[in-house]
TIMI-2910 file (N, C-alpha, C, CB; in pm, 1 decimal, decimal comma, always signed):
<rs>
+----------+----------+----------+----------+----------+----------+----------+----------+----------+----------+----------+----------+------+
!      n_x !      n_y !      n_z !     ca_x !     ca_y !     ca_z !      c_x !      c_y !      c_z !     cb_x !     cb_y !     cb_z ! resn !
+----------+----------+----------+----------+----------+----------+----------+----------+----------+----------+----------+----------+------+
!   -315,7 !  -1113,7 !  +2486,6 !   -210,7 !  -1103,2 !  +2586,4 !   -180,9 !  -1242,8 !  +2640,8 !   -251,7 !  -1005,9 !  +2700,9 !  Unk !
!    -50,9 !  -1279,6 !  +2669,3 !    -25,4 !  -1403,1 !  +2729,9 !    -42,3 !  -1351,2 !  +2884,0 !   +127,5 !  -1472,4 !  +2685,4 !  Unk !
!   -101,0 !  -1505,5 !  +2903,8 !   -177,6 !  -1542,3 !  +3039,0 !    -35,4 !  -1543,0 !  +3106,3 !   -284,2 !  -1704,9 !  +3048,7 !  Unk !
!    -39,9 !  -1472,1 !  +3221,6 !    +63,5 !  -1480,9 !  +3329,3 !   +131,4 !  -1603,0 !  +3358,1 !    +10,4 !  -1445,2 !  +3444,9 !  Unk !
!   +104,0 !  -1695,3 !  +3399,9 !   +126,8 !  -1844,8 !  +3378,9 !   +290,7 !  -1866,9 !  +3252,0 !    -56,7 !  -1914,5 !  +3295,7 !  Unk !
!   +216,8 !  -1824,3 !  +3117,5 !   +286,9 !  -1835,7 !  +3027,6 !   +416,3 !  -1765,2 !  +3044,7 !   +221,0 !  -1805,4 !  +2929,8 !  Unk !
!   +403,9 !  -1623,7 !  +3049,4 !   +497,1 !  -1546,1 !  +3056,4 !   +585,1 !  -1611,1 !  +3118,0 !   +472,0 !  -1437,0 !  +3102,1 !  Unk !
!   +592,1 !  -1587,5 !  +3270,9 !   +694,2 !  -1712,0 !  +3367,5 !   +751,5 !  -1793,5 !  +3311,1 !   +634,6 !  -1804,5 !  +3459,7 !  Unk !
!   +697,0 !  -1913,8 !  +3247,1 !   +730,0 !  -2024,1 !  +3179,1 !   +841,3 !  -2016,6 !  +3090,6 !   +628,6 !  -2063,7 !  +3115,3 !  Unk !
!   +818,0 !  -1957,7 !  +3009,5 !   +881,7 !  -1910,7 !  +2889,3 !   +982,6 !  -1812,1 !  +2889,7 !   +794,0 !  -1866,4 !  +2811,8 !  Unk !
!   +936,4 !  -1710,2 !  +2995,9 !  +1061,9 !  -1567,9 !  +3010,9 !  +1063,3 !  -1486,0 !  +2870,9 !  +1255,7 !  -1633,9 !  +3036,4 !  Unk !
!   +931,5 !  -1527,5 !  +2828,1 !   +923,8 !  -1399,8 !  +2726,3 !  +1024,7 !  -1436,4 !  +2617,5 !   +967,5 !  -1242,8 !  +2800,8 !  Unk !
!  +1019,9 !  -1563,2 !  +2592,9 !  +1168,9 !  -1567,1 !  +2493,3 !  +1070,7 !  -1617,2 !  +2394,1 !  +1333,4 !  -1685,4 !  +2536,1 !  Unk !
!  +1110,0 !  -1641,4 !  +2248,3 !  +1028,4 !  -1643,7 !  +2096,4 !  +1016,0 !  -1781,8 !  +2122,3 !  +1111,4 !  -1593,6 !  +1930,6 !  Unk !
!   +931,3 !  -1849,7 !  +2086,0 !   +879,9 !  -2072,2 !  +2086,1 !  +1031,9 !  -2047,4 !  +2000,5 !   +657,6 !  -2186,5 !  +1942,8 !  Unk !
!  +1077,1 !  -1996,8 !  +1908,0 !  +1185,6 !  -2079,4 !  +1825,5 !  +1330,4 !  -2061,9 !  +1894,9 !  +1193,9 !  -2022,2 !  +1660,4 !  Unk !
!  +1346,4 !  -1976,3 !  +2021,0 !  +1462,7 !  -2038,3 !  +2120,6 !  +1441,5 !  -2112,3 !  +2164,6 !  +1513,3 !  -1991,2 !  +2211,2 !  Unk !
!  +1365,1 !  -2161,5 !  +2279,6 !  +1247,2 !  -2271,6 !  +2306,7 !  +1322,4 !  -2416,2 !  +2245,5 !  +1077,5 !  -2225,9 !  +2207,5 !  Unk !
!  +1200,0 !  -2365,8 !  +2110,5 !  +1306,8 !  -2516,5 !  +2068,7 !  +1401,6 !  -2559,6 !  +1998,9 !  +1265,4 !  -2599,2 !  +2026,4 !  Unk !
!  +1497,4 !  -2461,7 !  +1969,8 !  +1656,7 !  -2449,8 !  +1947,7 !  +1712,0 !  -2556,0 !  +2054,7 !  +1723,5 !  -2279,2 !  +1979,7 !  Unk !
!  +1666,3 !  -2505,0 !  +2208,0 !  +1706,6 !  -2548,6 !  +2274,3 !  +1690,6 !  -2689,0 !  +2337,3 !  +1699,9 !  -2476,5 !  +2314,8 !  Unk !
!  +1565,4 !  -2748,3 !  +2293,9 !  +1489,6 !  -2849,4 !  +2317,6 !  +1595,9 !  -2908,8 !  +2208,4 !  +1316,6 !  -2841,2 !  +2301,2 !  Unk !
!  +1626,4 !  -2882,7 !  +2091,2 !  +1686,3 !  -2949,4 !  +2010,7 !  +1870,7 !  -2956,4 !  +2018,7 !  +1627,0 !  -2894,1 !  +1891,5 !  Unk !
!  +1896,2 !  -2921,3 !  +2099,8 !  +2027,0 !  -2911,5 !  +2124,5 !  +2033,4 !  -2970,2 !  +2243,0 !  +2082,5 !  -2784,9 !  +2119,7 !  Unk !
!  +1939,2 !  -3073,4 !  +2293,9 !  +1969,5 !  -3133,5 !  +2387,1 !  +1934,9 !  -3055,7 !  +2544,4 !  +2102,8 !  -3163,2 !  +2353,4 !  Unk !
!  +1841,6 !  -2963,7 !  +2528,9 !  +1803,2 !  -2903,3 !  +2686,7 !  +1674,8 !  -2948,9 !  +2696,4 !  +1805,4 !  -2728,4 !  +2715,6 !  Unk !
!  +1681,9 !  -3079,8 !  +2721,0 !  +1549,8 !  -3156,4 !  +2767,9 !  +1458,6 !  -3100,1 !  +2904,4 !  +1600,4 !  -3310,5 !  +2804,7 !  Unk !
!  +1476,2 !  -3045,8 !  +2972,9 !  +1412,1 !  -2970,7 !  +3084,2 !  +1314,1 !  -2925,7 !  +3017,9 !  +1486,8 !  -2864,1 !  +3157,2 !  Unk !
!  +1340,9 !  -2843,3 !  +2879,5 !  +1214,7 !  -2796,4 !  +2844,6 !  +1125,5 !  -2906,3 !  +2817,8 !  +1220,9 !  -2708,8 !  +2734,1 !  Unk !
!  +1145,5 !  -2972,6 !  +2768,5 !  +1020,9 !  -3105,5 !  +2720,1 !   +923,8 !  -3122,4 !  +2813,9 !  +1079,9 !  -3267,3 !  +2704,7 !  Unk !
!   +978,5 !  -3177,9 !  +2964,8 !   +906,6 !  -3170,0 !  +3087,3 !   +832,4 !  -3081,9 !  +3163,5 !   +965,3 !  -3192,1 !  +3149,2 !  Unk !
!   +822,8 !  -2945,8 !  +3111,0 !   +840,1 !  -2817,3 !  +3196,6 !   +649,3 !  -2806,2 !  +3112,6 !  +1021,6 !  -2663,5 !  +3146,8 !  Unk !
!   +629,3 !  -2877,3 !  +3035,6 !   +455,4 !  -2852,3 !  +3049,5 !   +474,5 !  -2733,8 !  +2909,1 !   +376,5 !  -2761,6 !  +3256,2 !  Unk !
!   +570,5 !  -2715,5 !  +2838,2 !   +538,7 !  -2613,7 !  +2740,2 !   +519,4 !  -2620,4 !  +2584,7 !   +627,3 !  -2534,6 !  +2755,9 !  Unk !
!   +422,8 !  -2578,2 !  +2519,2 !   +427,9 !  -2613,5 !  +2352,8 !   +536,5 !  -2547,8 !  +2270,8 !   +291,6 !  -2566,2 !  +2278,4 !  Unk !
!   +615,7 !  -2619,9 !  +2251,8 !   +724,8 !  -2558,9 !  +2212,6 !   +718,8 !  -2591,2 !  +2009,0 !   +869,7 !  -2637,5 !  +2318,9 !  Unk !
!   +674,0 !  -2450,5 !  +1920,1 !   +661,4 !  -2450,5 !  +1814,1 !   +690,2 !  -2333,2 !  +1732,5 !   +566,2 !  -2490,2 !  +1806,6 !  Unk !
!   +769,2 !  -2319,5 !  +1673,0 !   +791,3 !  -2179,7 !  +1601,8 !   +723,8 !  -2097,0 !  +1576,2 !   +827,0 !  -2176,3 !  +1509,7 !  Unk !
!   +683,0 !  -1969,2 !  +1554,3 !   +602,0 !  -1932,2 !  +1510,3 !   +524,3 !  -1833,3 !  +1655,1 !   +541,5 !  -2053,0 !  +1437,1 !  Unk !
!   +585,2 !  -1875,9 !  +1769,3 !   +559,4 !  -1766,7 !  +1860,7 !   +635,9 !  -1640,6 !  +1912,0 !   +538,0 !  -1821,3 !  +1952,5 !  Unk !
!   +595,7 !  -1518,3 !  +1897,2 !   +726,2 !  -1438,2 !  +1933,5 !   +631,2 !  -1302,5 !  +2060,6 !   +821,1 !  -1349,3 !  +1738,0 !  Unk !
!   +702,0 !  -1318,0 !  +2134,3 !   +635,5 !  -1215,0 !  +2253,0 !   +695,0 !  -1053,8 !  +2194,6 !   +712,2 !  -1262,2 !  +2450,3 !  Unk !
!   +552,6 !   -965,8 !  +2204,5 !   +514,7 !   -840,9 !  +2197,6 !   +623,7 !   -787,7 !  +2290,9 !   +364,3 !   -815,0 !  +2234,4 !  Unk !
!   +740,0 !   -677,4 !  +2321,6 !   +782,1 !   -613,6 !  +2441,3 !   +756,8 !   -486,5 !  +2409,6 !   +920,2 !   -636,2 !  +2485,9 !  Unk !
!   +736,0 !   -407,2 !  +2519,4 !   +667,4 !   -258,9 !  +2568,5 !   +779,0 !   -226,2 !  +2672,6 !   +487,5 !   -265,7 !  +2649,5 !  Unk !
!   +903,9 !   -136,3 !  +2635,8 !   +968,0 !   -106,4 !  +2769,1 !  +1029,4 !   -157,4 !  +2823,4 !   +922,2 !    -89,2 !  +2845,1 !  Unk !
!  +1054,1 !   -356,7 !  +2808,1 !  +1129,4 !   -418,6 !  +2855,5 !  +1025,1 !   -518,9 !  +2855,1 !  +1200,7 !   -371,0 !  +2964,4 !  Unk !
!   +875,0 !   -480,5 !  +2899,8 !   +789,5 !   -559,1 !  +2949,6 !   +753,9 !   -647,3 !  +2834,3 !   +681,8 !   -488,3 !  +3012,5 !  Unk !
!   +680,7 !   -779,8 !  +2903,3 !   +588,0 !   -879,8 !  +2784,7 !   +439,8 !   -837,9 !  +2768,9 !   +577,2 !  -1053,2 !  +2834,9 !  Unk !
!   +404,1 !   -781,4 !  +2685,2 !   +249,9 !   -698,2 !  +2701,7 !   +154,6 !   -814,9 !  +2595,9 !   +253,9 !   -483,5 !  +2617,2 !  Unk !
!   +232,4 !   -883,8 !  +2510,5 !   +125,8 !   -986,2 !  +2427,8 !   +225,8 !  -1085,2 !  +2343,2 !     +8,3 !   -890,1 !  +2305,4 !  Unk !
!   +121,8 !  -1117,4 !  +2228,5 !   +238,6 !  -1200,3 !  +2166,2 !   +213,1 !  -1231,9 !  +2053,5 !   +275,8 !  -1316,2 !  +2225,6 !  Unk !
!   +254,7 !  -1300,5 !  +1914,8 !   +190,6 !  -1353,3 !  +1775,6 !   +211,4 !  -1479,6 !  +1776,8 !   +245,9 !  -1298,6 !  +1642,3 !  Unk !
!   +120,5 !  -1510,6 !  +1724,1 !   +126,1 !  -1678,5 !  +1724,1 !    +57,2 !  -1710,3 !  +1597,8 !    +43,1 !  -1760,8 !  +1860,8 !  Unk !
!   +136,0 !  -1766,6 !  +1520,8 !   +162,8 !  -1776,2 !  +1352,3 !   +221,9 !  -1916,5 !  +1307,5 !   +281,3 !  -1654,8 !  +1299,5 !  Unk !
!    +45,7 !  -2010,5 !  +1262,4 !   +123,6 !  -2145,6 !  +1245,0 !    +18,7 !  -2193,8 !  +1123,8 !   +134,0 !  -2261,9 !  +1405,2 !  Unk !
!    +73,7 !  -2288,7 !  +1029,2 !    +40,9 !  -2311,7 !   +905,8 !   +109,7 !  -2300,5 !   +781,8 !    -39,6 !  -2257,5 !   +895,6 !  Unk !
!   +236,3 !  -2263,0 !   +792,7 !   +300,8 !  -2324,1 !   +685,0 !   +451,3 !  -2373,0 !   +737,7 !   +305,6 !  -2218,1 !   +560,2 !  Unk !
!   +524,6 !  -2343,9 !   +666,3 !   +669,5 !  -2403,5 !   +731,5 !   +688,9 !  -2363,5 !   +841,5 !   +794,8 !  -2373,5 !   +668,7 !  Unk !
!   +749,6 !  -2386,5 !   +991,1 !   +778,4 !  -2368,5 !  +1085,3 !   +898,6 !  -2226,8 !  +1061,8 !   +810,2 !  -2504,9 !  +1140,3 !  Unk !
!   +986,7 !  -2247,4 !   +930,3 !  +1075,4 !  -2143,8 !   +907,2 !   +973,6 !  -1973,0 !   +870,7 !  +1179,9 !  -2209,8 !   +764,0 !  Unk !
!   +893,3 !  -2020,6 !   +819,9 !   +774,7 !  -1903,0 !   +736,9 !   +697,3 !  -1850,1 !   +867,6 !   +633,9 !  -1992,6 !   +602,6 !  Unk !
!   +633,8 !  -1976,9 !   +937,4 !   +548,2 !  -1922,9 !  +1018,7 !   +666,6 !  -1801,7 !  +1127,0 !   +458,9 !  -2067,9 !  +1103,9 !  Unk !
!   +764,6 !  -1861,2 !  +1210,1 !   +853,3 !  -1769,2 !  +1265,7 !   +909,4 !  -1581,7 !  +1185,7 !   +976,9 !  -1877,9 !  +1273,7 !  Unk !
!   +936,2 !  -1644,9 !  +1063,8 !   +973,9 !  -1487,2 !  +1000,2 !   +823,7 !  -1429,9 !  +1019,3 !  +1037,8 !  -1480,1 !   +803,2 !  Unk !
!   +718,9 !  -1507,8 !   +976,4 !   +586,5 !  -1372,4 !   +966,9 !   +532,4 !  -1313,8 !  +1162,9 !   +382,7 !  -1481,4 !   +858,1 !  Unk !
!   +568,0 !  -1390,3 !  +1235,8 !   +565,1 !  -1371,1 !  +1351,8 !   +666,7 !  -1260,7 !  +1409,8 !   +576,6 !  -1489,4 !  +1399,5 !  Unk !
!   +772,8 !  -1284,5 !  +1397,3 !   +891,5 !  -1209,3 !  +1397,1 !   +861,9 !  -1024,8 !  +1302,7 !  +1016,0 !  -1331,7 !  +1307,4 !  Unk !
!   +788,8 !  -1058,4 !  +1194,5 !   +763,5 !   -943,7 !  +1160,4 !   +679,6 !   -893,3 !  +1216,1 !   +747,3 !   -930,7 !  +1062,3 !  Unk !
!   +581,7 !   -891,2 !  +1239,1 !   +434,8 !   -869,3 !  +1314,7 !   +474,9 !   -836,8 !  +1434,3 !   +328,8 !   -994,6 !  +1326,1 !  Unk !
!   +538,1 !   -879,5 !  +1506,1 !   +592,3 !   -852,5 !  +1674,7 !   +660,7 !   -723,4 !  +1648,1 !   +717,2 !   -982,7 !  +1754,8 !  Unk !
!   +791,7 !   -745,0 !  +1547,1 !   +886,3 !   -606,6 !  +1534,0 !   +758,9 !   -513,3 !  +1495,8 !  +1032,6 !   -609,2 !  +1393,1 !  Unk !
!   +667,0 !   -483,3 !  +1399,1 !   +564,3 !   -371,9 !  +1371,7 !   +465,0 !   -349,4 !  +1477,6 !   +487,3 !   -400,0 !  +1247,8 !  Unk !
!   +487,1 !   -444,2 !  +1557,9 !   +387,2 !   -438,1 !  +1702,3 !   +466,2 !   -343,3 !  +1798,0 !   +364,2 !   -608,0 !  +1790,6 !  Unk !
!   +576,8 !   -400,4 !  +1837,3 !   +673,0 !   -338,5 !  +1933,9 !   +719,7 !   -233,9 !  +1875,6 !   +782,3 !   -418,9 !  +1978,5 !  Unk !
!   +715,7 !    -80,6 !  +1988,2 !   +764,2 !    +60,1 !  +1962,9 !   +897,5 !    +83,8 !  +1960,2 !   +718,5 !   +146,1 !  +2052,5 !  Unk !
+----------+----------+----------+----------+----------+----------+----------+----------+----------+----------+----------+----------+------+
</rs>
C-alpha cells in the first residue's frame, strides 16, 4: 500500500503522467520531492487509492504496460 504521504503527493495519478508532465515543461514536479519513473500505476477500489505496482527493469515503455496491466487485473 502507498504510504499516505505518497498518495497526497502524487493524487493517485500513474509515475508516467508524472513525468509526461515533468517533460512538457511542468517543472514544479521536479521540486516537489517526487521519483518520477514509469512503471508506477496506483491500485483504485471505488474511487479510492488502496495500493499500487511498481515495475522497473526494462524499458520505461515495457515496465509501464506491465504495471498498467497488473493494476487493471488488480482493480475490480
Amino acid at each position: 500500500m502507498l504510504p499516505r504521504h505518497r498518495e497526497r503527493t502524487n493524487g493517485g495519478a500513474a509515475t508516467a503522467e508524472i513525468e509526461d508532465n515533468i517533460n512538457q515543461a511542468r517543472t514544479a514536479f521536479v521540486t516537489a520531492g517526487i521519483l518520477v519513473l514509469r512503471g508506477g500505476v496506483p491500485i483504485h477500489v471505488n474511487g479510492a487509492v488502496v495500493g499500487a505496482v511498481g515495475v522497473a527493469g526494462l524499458t520505461k515503455e515495457i515496465d509501464a504496460e506491465i504495471a498498467n496491466t497488473a493494476a487493471t487485473a488488480l482493480s475490480p
